[in-house]
TORMIZA-988201 format. One record per residue (C-alpha): residue in one letter; residue number from 1; x, y, z. Coordinates in steps of 0.2 Angstrom, whole numbers, plus 5000, padded with zeros to 4 digits. Example, Ala and Ser with C-alpha at 12.3 -4.5 7.8 and 13.67 -1.06 7.14 Angstrom:
TORMIZA-988201
(node "A" 1 (5062 4978 5039));
(node "S" 2 (5068 4995 5036));
end
This chain:
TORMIZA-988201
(node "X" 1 (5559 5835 5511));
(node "X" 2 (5543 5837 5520));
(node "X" 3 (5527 5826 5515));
(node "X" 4 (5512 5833 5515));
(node "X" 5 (5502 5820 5523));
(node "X" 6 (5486 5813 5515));
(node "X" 7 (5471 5812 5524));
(node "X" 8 (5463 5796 5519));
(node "X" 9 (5444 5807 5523));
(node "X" 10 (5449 5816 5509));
(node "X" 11 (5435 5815 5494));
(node "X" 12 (5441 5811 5475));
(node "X" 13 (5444 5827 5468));
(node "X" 14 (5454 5831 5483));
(node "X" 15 (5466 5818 5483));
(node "X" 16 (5469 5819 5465));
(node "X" 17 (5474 5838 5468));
(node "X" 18 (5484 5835 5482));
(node "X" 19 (5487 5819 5486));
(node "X" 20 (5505 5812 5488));
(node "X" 21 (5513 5830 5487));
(node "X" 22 (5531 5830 5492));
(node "X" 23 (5537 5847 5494));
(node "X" 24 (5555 5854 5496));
(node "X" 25 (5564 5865 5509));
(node "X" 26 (5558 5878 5498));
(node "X" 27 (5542 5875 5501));
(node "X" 28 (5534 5875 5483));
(node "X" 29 (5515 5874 5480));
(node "X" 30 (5518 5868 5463));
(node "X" 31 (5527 5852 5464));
(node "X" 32 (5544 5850 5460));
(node "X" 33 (5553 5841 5445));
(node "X" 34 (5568 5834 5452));
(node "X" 35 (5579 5830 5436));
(node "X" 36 (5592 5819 5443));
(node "X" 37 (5598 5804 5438));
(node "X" 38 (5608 5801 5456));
(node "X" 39 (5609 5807 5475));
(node "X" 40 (5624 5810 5486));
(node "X" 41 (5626 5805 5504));
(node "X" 42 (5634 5812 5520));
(node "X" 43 (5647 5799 5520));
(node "X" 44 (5653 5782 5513));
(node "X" 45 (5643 5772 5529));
(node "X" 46 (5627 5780 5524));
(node "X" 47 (5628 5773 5504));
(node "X" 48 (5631 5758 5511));
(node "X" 49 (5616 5759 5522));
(node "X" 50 (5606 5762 5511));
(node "X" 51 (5610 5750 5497));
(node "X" 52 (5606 5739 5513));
(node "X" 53 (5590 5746 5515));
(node "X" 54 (5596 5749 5532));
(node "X" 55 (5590 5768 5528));
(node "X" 56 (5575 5775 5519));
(node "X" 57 (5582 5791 5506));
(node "X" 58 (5582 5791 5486));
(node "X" 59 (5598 5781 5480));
(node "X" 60 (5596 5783 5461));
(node "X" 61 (5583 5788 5449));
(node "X" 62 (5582 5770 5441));
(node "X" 63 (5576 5764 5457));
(node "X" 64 (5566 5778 5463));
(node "X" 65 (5564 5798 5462));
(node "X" 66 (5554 5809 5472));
(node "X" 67 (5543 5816 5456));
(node "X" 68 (5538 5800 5452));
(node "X" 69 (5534 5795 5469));
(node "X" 70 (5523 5809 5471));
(node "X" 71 (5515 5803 5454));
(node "X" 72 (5514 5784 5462));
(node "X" 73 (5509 5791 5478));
(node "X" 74 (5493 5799 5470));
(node "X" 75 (5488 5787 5457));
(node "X" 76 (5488 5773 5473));
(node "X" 77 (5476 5784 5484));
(node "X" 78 (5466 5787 5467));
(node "X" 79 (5465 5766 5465));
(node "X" 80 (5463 5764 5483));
(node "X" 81 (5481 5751 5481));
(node "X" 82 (5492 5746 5494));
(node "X" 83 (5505 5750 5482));
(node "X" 84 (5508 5758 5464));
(node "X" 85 (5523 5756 5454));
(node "X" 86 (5527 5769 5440));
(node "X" 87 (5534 5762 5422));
(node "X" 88 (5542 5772 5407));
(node "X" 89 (5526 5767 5396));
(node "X" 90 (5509 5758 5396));
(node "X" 91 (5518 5741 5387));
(node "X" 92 (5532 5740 5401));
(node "X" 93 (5518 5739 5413));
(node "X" 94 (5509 5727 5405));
(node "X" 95 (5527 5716 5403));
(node "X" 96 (5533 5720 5420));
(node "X" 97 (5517 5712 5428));
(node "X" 98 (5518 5696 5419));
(node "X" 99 (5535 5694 5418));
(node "X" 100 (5535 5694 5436));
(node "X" 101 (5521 5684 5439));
(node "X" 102 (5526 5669 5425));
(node "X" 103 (5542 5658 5423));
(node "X" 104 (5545 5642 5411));
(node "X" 105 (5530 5630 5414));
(node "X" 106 (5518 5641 5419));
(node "X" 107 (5501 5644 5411));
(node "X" 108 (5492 5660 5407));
(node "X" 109 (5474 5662 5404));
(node "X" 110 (5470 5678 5392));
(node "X" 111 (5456 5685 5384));
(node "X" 112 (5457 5686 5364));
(node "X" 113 (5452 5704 5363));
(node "X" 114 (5467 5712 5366));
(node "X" 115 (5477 5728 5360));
(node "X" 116 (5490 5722 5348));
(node "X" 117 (5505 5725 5358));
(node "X" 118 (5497 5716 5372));
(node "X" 119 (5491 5700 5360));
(node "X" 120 (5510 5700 5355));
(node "X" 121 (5517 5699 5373));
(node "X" 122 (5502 5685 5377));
(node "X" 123 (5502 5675 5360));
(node "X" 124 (5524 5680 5354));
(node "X" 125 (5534 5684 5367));
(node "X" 126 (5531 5676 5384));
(node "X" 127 (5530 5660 5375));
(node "X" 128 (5549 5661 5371));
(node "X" 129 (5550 5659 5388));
(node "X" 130 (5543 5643 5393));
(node "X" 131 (5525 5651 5396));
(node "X" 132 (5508 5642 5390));
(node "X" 133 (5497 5656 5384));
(node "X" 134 (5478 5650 5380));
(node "X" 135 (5466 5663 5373));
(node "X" 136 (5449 5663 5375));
(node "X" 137 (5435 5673 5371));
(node "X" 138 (5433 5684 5387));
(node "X" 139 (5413 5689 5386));
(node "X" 140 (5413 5669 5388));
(node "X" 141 (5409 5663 5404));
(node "X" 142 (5409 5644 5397));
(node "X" 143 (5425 5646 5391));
(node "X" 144 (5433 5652 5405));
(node "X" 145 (5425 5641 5416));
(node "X" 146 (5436 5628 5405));
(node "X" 147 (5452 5638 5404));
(node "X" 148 (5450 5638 5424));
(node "X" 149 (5448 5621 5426));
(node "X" 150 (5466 5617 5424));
(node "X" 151 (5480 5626 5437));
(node "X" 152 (5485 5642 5431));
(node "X" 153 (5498 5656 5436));
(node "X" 154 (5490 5672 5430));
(node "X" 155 (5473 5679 5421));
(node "X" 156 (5478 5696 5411));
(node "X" 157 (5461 5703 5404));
(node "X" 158 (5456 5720 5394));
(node "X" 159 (5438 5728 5398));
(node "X" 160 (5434 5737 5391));
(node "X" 161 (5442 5730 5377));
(node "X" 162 (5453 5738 5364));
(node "X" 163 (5445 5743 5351));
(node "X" 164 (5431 5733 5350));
(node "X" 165 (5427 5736 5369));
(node "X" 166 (5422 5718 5374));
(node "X" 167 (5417 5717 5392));
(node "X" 168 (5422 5706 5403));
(node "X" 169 (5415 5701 5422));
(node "X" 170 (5428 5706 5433));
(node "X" 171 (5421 5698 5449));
(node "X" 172 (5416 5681 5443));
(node "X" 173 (5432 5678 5433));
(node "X" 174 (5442 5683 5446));
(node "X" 175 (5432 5669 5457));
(node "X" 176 (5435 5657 5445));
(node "X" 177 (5455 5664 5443));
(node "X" 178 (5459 5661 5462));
(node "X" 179 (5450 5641 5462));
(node "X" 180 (5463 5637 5449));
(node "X" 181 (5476 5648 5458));
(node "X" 182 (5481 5661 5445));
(node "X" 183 (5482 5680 5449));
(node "X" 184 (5471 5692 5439));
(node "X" 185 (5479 5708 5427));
(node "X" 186 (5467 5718 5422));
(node "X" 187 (5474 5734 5410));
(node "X" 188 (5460 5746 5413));
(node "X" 189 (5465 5760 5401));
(node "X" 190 (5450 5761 5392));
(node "X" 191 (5438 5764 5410));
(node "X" 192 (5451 5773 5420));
(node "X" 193 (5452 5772 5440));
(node "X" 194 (5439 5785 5438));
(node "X" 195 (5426 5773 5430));
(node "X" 196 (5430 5755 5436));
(node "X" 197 (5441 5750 5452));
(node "X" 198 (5444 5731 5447));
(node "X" 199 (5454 5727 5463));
(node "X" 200 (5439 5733 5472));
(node "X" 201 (5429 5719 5459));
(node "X" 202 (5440 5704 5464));
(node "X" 203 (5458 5707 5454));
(node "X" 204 (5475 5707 5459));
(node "X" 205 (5485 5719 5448));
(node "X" 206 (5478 5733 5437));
(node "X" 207 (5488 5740 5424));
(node "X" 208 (5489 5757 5416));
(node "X" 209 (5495 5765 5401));
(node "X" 210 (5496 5782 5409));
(node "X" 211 (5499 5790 5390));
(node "X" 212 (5481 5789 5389));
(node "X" 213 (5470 5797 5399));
(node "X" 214 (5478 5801 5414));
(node "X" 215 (5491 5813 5405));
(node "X" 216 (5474 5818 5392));
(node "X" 217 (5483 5829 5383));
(node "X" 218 (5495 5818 5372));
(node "X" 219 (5511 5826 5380));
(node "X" 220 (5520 5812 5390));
(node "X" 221 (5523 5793 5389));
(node "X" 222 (5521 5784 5405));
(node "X" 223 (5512 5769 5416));
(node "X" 224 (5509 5760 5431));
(node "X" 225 (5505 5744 5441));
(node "X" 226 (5495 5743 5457));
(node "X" 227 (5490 5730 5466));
(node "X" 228 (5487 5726 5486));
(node "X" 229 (5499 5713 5487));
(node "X" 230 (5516 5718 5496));
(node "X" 231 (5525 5703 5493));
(node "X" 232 (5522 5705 5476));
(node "X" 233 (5523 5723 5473));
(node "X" 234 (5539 5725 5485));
(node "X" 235 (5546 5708 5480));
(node "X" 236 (5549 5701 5462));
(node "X" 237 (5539 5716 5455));
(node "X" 238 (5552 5731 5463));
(node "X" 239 (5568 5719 5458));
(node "X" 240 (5564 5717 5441));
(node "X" 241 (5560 5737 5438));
(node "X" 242 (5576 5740 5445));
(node "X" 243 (5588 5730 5437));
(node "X" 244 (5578 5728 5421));
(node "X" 245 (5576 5748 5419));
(node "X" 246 (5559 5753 5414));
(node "X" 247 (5560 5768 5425));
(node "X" 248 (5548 5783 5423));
(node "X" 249 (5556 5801 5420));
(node "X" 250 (5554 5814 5431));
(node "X" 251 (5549 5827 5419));
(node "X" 252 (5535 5812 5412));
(node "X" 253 (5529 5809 5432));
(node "X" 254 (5527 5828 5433));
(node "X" 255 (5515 5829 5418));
(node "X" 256 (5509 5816 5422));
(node "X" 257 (5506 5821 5440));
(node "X" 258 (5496 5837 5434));
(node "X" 259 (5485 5826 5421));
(node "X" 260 (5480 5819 5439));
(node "X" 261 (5473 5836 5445));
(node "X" 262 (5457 5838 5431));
(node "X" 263 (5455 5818 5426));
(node "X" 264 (5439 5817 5434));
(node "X" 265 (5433 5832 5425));
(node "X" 266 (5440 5828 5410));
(node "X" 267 (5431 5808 5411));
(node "X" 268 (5416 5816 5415));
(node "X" 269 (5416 5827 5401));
(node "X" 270 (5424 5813 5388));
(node "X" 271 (5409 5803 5393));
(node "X" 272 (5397 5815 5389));
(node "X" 273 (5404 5818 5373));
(node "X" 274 (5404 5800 5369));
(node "X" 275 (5388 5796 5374));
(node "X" 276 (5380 5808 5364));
(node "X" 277 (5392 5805 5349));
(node "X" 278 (5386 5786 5351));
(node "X" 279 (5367 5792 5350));
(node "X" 280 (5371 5802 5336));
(node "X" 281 (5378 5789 5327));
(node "X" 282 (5364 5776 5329));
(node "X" 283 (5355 5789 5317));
(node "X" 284 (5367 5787 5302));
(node "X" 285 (5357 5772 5293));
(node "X" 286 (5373 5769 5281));
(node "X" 287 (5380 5762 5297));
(node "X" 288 (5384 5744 5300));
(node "X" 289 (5383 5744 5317));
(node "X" 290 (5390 5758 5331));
(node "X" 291 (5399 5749 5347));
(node "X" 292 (5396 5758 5362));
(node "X" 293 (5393 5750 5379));
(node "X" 294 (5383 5765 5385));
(node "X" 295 (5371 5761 5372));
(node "X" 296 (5358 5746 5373));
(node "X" 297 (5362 5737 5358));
(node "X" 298 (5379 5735 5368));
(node "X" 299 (5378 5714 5372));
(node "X" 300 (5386 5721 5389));
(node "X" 301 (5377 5734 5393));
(node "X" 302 (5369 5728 5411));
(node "X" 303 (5387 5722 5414));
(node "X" 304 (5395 5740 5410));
(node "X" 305 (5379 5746 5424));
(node "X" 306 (5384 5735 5434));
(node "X" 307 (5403 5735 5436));
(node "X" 308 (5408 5755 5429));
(node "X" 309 (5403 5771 5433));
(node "X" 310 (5400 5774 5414));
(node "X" 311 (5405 5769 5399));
(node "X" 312 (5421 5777 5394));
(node "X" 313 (5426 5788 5378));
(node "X" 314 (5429 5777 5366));
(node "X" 315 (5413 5774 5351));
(node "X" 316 (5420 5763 5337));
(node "X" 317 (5406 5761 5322));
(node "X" 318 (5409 5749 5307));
(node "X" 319 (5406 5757 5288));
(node "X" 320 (5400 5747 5270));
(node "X" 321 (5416 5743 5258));
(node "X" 322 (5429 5738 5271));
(node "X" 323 (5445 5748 5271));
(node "X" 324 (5442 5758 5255));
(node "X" 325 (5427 5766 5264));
(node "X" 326 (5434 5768 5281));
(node "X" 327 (5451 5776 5274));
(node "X" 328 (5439 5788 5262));
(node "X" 329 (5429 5792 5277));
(node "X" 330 (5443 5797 5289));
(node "X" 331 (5451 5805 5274));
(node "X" 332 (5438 5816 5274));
(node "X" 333 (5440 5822 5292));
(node "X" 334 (5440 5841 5295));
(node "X" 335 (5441 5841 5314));
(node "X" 336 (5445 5822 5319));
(node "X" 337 (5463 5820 5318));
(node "X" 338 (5469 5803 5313));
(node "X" 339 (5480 5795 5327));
(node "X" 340 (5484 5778 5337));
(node "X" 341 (5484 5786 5352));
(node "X" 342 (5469 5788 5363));
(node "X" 343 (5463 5796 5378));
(node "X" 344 (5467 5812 5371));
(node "X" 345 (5457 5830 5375));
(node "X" 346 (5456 5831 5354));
(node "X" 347 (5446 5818 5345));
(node "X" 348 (5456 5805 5336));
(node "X" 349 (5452 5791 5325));
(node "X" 350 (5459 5776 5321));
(node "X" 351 (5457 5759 5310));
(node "X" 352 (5464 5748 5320));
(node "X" 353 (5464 5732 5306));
(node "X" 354 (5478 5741 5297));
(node "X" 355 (5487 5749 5312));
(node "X" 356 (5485 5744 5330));
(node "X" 357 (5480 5727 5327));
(node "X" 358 (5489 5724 5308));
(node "X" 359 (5501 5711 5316));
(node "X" 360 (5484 5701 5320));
(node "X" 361 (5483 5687 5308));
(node "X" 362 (5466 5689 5298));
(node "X" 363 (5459 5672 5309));
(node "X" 364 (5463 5682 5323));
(node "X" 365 (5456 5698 5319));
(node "X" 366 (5441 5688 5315));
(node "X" 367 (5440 5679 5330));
(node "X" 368 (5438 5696 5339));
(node "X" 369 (5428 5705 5327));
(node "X" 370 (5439 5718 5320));
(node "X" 371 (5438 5720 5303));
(node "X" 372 (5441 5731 5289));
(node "X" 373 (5426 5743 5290));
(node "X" 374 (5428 5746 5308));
(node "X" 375 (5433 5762 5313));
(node "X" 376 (5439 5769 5333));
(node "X" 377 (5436 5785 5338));
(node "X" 378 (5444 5795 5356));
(node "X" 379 (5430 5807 5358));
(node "X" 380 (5437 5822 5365));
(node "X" 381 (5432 5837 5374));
(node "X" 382 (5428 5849 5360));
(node "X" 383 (5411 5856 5358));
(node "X" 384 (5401 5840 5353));
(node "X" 385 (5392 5847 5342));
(node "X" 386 (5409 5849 5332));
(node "X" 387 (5411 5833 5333));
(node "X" 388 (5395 5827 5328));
(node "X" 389 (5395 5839 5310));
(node "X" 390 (5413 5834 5307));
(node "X" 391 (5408 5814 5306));
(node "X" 392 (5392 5820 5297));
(node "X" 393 (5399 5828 5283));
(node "X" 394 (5412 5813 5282));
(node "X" 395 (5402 5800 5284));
(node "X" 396 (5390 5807 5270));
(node "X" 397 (5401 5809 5256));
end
């Protein structure tokens, strides 16, 4: 195969069309989905060469493919990484980068606000294994200030949070995260590379649930880890994705690959929407409150100035009569569809109490402010004034 060589002068929008293309003999201009689970060699001495790493070629698809090294390839230039690492989904990401980083006796610092799957690998799972997990409340400063005083192995962090979309400062908890030693996971999901680059802000790994926006159109499962570190990323990181098996498929990597191509546009756009949907909703007096933290009311709002580029697609807003009212309201959807998933180029909503976050115990979703009225919505990229009737006539029944 011939690589199209990136030129590391190339702007955004370029690097995201053709970064990391890896063209065939056949010289495509669409990339290429090579569905192969293994290779063949020349002869005998070269397999064994290469399981030496004595030569550089694909050996099997577990441990690398050229589809989703194209898709790694891309998403790295995007984060501006040393090195990105593909996974089958968001979650084995998520586990893969703490998994690697923790062993029995070590300690991890995390923030409360957490997505549910993410508070069970924290607060459930790494636990069985030896780990110390304390959670503190990440807009905090004091309390990480505390948490850090004590030698820790790694920091994993949300921010924007999910749902809620807490904020948490990047740069000074990193500083506080290398004094006691630990690394720094930040899942950026919610801001994508596109709005927030938090290894440029002091962190050590970012994490992505490449289901979300960077496929956009709710077609293929997938995620990544990126970090700067080599020893890391080509260390215990590579080992355990090869012989634990959360491999990326090809056919995933290609979609995802050309989800790449318009995600700018599309975050621009998701923003837009969102803002104005946030606005609009400030205007529903029936409202509790409307979460935003592109609006001023947001108790982060300098910070989201200061550490994204804006302030994402996500709006959650909080309705009177807890989950009787919340259910009636997106019940009464015309255009909203009601999904977990995120991210997506359609508007979803979600009430994250009773799904997302239902293996919370009450204390828990308390402690993070997620309760039965509150209601998450993925603004998408239809017509916002659809949008904006849709949630009107719901919302005023």
């Amino acid at each position: 195969m011939s690589v199209n060589k990136s030129n590391p002068n190339w702007r955004t929008r370029t690097q995201l069309v053709r970064g990391g293309t890896n063209r065939s003999e056949f010289a495509e201009t669409n990339e290429a989905i090579f569905i192969t689970s293994g290779y063949v060699y020349e002869t005998a001495e070269q397999a064994q060469r290469a399981f030496k790493n004595q030569e550089e070629r694909f050996i099997y698809s577990r441990f690398s493919n050229p589809t989703v090294s194209m898709f790694e390839e891309r998403l790295r230039l995007l984060e501006e990484t040393k090195s990105c690492r593909a996974t089958a989904t968001g979650m084995a990401a998520v586990w893969a980068s703490l998994a690697t980083l923790l062993k029995t006796g070590d300690r991890l610092v995390a923030s409360k606000a957490l997505f549910g799957s993410c508070h069970v690998v924290c607060m459930e799972l790494l636990p069985k294994f030896g780990v110390k997990s304390i959670m503190v409340n990440g807009t905090s400063l004091d309390e990480w200030e505390q948490a850090l005083s004590t030698p820790t192995t790694a920091v994993f962090i949300e921010t924007p949070s999910n749902p809620q979309m807490d904020l948490i400062d990047i740069e000074t908890v990193s500083e506080l995260a290398h004094k006691a030693g630990a690394k720094v996971v930040v899942d950026n999901v919610f801001a994508t590379p596109i709005l927030q680059k938090p290894i440029e802000l002091g962190a050590d790994i970012v994490v992505y649930s490449a289901t979300k926006h960077i496929d956009g159109q709710g077609r293929a499962m997938g995620g990544a880890i990126l970090t700067n570190d080599l020893d890391y990323a080509d260390g215990d990181l590579l080992q355990f994705l090869r012989h634990t098996g959360p491999a990326l498929s090809p056919f995933n990597a290609w979609t995802l690959l050309k989800g790449l191509e318009t995600l700018e546009f599309r975050m621009v756009q998701h923003c837009a929407n969102a803002r104005e949907i946030a606005k609009y909703l400030t205007t529903i007096s029936r409202l509790v409150k409307v979460i935003y933290p592109g609006l001023k009311s947001h108790p982060q709002y300098d910070l989201c100035k200061k550490q994204m580029v804006d302030a994402g697609s996500i709006v959650c807003f909080e309705v009177e009569g807890g989950i009787e009212t919340a259910f009636r309201v997106m019940n009464s959807f015309k255009l909203i569809d009601i999904s977990n998933n995120l991210g997506d180029a359609k508007s979803l909503a979600t009430h994250p109490a009773s799904t997302t976050h239902q293996r919370l115990s009450q204390e828990e979703r308390d402690a993070v402010c997620i309760n039965d009225g509150l209601v998450r919505i993925s603004v998408g990229l239809e017509d916002v004034q659809d949008i904006k009737e849709d949630l009107g006539q719901a919302l005023n029944l």
